[in-house]
Every structure is written in C-alpha cells, then in structure tokens.
KOLTORKOL-128242 format. One record per residue: residue in one letter; z, x, y of N, C-alpha, C, O, CB in turn. Coordinates in steps of 0.2 Angstrom, whole numbers, padded with zeros to 4 digits, always signed. Each point is the difference from the previous one (the first is absolute). Glycine has a CB too. Layout:
<sites>
aZXYZXYZXYZXYZXY ...
</sites>
This chain:
<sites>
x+0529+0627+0508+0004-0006+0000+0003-0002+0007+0002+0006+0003+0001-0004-0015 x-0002-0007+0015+0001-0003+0006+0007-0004-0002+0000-0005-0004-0013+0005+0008 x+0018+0001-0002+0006-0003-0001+0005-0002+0007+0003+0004+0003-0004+0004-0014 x+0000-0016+0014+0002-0001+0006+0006-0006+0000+0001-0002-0005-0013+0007+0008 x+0015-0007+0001+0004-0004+0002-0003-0005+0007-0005+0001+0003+0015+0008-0009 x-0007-0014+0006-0002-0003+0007+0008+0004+0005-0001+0001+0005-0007-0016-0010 x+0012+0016+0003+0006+0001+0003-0001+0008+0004+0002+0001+0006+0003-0008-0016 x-0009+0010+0006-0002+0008+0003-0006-0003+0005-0004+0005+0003+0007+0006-0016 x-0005-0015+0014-0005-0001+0006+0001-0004+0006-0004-0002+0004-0004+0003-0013 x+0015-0002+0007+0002-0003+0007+0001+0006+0008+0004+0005+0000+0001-0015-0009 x-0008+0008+0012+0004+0005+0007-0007+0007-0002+0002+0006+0001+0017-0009-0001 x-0025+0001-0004-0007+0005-0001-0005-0004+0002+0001-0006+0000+0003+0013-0010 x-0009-0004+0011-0007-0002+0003-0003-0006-0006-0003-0005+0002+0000+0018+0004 x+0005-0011-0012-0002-0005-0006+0003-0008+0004-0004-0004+0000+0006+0014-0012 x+0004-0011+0013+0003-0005+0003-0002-0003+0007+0002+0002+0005+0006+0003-0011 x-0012-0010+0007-0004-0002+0007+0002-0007+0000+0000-0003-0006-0011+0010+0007 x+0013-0010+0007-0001-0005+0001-0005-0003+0005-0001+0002+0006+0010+0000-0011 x-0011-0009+0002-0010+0000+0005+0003-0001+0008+0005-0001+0003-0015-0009-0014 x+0004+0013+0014+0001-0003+0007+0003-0007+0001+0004-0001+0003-0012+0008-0001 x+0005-0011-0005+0001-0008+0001+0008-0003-0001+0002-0005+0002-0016+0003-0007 x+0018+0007+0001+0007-0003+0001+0002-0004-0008+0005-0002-0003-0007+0001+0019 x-0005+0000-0019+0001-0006-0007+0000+0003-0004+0001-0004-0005-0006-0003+0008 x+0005+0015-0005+0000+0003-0008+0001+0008+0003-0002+0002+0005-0007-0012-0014 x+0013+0013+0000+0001+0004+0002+0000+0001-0007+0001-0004-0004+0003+0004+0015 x-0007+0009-0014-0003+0003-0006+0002+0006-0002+0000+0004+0005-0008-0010-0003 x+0011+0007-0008+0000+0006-0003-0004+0002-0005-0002-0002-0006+0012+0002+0009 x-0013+0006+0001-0006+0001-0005+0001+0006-0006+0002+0006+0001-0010-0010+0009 x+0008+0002-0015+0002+0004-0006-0006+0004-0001+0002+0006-0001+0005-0015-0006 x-0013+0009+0007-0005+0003-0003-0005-0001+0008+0001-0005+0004+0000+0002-0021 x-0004+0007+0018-0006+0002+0005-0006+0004-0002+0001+0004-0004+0007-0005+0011 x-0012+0000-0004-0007+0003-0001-0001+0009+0000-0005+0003-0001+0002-0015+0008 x+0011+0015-0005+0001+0006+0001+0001+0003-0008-0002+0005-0003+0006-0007+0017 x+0000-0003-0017+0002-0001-0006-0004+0001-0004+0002+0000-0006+0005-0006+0010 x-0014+0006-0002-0007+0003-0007+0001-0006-0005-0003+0001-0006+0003+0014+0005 x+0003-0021+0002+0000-0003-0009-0007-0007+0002-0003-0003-0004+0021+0004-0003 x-0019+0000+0012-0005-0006-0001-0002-0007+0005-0005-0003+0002+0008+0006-0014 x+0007-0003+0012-0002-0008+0004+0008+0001+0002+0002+0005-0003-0012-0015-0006 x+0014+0005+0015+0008+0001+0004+0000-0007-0005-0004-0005-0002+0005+0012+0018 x+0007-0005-0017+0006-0004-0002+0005+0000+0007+0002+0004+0004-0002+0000-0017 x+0002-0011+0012+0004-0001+0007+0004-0006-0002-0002-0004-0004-0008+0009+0013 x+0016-0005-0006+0006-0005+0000+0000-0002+0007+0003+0004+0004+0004+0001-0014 x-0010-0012+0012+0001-0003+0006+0003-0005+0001+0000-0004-0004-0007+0008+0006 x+0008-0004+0002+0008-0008+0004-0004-0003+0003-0004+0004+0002+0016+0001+0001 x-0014-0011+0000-0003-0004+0003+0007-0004+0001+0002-0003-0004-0015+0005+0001 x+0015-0002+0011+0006-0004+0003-0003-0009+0000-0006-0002+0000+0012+0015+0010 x+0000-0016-0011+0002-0006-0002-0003-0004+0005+0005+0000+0004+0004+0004-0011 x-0013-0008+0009-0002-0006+0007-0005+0005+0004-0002-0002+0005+0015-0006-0002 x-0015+0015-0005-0008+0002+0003-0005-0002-0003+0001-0002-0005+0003+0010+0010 x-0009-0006-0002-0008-0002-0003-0005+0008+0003-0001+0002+0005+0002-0018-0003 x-0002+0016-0006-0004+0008-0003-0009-0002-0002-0002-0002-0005+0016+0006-0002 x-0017-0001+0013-0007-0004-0004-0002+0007+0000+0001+0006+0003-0005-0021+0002 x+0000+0014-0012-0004+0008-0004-0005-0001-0001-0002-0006-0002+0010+0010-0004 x-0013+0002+0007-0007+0000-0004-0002+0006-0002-0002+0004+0004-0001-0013+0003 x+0003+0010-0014+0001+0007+0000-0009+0000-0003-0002-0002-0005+0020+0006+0001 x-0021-0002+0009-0007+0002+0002-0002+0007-0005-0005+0000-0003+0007-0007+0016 x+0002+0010-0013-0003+0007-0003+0005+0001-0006-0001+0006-0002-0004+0000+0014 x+0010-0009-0016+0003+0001-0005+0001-0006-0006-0003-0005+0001+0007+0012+0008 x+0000-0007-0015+0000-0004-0002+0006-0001-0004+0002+0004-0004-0013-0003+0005 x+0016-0006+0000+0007+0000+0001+0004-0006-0006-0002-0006+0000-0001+0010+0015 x+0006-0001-0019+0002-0002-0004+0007-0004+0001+0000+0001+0006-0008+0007-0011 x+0013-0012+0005+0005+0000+0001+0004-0005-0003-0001-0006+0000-0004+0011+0008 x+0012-0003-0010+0005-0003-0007+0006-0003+0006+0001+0003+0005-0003+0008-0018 x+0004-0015+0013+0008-0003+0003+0004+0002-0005-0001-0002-0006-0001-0008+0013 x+0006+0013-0004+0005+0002-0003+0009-0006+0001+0004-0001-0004-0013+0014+0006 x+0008-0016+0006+0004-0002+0003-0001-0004+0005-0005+0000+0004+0009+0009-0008 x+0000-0012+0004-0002-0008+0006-0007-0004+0000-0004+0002-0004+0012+0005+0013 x-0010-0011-0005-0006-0005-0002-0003+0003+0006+0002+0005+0003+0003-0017-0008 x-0012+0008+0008-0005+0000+0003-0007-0004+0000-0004+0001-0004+0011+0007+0004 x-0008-0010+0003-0008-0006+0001-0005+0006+0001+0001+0004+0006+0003-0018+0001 x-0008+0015-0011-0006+0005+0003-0005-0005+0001+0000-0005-0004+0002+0016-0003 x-0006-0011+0011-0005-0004+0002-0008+0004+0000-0001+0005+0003+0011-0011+0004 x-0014+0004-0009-0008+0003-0001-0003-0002+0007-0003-0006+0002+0002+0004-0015 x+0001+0006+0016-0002-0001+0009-0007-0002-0002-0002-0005+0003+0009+0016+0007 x-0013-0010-0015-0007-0002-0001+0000-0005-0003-0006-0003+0002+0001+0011-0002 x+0009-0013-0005+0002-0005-0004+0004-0005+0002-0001-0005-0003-0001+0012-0004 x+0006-0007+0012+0008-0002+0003+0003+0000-0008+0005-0003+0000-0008-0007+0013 x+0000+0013-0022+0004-0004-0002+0009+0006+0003+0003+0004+0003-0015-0011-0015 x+0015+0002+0006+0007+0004+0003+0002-0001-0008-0002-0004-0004+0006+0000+0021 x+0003+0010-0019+0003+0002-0005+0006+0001+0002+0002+0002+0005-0012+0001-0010 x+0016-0005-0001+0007+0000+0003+0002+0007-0003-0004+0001-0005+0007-0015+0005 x+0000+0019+0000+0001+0006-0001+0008+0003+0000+0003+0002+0004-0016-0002+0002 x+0016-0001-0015+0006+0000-0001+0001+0008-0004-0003+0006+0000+0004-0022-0001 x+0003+0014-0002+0002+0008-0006-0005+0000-0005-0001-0006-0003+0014+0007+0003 x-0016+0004-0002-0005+0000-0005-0007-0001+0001-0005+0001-0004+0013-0003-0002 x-0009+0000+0013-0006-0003+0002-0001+0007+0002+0003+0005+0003-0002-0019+0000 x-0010+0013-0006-0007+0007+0001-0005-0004+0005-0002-0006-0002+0002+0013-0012 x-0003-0003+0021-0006-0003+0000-0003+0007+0003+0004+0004+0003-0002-0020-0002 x-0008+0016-0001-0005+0006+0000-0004-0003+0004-0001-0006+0000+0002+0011-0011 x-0004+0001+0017-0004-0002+0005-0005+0003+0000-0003+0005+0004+0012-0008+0002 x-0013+0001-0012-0007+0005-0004-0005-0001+0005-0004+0005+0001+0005-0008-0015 x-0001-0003+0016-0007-0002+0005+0002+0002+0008-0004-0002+0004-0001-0011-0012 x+0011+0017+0011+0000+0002+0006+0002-0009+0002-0005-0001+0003-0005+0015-0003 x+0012-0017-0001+0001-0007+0003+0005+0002+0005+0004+0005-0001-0007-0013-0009 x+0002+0003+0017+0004-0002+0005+0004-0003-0002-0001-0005-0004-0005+0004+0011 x+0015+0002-0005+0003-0002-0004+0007+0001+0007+0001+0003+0005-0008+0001-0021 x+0013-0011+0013+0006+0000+0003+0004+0000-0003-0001-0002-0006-0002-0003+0012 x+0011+0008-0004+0006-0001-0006+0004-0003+0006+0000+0002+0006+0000+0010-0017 x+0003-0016+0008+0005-0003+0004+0007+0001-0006+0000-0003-0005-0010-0008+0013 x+0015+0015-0007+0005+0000-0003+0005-0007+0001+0001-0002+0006-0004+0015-0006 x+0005-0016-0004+0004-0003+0000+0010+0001+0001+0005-0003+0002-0017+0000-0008 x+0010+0011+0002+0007+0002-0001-0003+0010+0001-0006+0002+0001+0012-0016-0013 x-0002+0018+0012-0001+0005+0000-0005+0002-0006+0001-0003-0005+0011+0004+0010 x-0016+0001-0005-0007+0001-0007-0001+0007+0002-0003+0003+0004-0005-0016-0007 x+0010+0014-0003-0001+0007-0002-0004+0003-0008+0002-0001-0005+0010+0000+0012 x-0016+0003-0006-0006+0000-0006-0003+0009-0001+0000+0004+0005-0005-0018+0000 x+0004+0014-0008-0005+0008-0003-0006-0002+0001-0002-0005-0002+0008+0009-0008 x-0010+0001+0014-0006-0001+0000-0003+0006-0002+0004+0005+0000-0003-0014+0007 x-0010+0008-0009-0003+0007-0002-0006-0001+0004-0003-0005-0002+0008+0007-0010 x-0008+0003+0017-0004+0001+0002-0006+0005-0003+0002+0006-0002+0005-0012+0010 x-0012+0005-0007-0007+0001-0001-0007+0002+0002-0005-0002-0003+0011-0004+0001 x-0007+0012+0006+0004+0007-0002+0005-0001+0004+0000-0004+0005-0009+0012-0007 x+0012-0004+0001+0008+0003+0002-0001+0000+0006-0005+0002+0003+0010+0005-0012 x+0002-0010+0012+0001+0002+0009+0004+0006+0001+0002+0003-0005-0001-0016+0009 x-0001+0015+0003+0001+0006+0000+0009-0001+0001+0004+0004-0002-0019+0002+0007 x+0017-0012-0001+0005+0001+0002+0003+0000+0008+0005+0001+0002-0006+0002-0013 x-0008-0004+0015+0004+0000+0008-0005-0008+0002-0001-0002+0006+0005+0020-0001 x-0007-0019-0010-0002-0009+0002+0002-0004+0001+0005-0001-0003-0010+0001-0001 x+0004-0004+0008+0004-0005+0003-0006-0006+0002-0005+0001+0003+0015+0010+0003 x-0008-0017-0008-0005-0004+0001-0004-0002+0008+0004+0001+0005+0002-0005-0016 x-0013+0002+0013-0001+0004+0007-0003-0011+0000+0000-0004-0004-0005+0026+0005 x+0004-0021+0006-0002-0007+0003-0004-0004-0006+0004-0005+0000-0005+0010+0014 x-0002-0006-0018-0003-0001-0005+0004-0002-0006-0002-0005-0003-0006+0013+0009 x+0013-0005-0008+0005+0001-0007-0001+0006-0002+0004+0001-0003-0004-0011-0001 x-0004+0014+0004-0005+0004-0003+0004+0007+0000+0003+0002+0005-0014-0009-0001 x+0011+0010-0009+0003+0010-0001-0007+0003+0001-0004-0001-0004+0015+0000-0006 x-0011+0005+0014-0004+0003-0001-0002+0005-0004+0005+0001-0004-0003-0004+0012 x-0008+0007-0010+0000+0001-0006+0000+0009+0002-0005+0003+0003-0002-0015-0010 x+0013+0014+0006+0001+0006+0001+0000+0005-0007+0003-0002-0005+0003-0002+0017 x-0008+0009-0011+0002+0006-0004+0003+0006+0000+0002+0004+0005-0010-0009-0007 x+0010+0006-0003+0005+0006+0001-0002+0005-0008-0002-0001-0005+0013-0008+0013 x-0008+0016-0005-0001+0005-0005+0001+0001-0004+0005-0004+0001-0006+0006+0004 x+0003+0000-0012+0004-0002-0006+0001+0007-0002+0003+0001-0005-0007-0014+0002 
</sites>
C-alpha cells in the first residue's frame, strides 16, 4: 500500500518545476512506484502557453481548478477547460493550454514517467525508464 500526501512532496524530487517557468507538478505515483502508470497534481500559471506533445506517452487529465483553452495544434480545433472537465491525449496529439486562471488538474500518464522529464524543444518527455 502506497499512502501519500502532496504536502510531504514539497521541497522532494517528486515536486518539479518545468524549465519554461509555466507549470509546476507533484508527483504522487512514478514509475519507480511498480503500479503501472504516474499520478501527478500540476499547476499551469495563469496568462502562459505551454505547447505539448507527448510522443511516447498517453496522458489523461481532469481540472480540478481554474479554466483553460486547449487547442489541437493538428485540428486548430480548440476546447474551453473548466472543473470537471477530462480530455485524454490517446492519439499523441499536438496540443496548447493556455490557462486563463491558475489551472490546476490531476493528470495520469502512460507508461509512468520517471520524475526528472521535463518537456524538451518539441513538447515532448522523453521516454525514460527506471528500475522498480
């Protein structure tokens, strides 16, 4: 049994903020963690733009808090992104979040990150592994 807080991961390696200055994550569950797939609680700051393409994963993700326009960088379409809103990035899609307001969401990735990715010129996490 795995029994965590976000509070005990602050000021720990679980706790990263990206190079780019626009989001910052606590990761509850990691790939070290043997269950399958990372759980993560991430902040995306309010008036940045965050472009992602998670090439080697597959990323699930709930708002928990504040709004956001996600945009489909292959479609232009675009989606408004409040509390309760899910959207899943099954096809690897090019994608933008533009927060409106502080947006803070749970996400689950696919296989599990390890916890020192960091999105690289592309959006992209590299697909690292780790020992379990």
């Amino acid at each position: 049994m795995i029994v965590r807080s976000f509070k005990e991961l602050v000021g720990t390696d679980r706790h990263i903020k990206s190079h780019s200055g626009t989001w910052e994550s606590s990761r509850l569950l990691l790939a070290k963690d043997g269950v399958g797939f990372s759980l993560h609680e991430t902040i995306l700051y309010a008036g940045t733009e965050t472009k992602m393409w998670y090439q080697n994963h597959i990323e699930a993700v709930v708002c928990v808090e504040g709004e956001a326009e996600l945009t489909d960088e292959e479609t232009g379409e675009k989606h408004w992104l409040a509390p309760g809103t899910t959207y899943v990035l099954n096809g690897h899609e090019r994608h933008v979040l533009r927060p409106k307001s502080d947006f803070r969401c749970i996400c689950v990735f696919n296989p599990p990150v390890t916890g020192r990715e960091d999105h690289d010129e592309n959006g992209t996490y590299p697909l690292l592994t780790e020992e379990v």
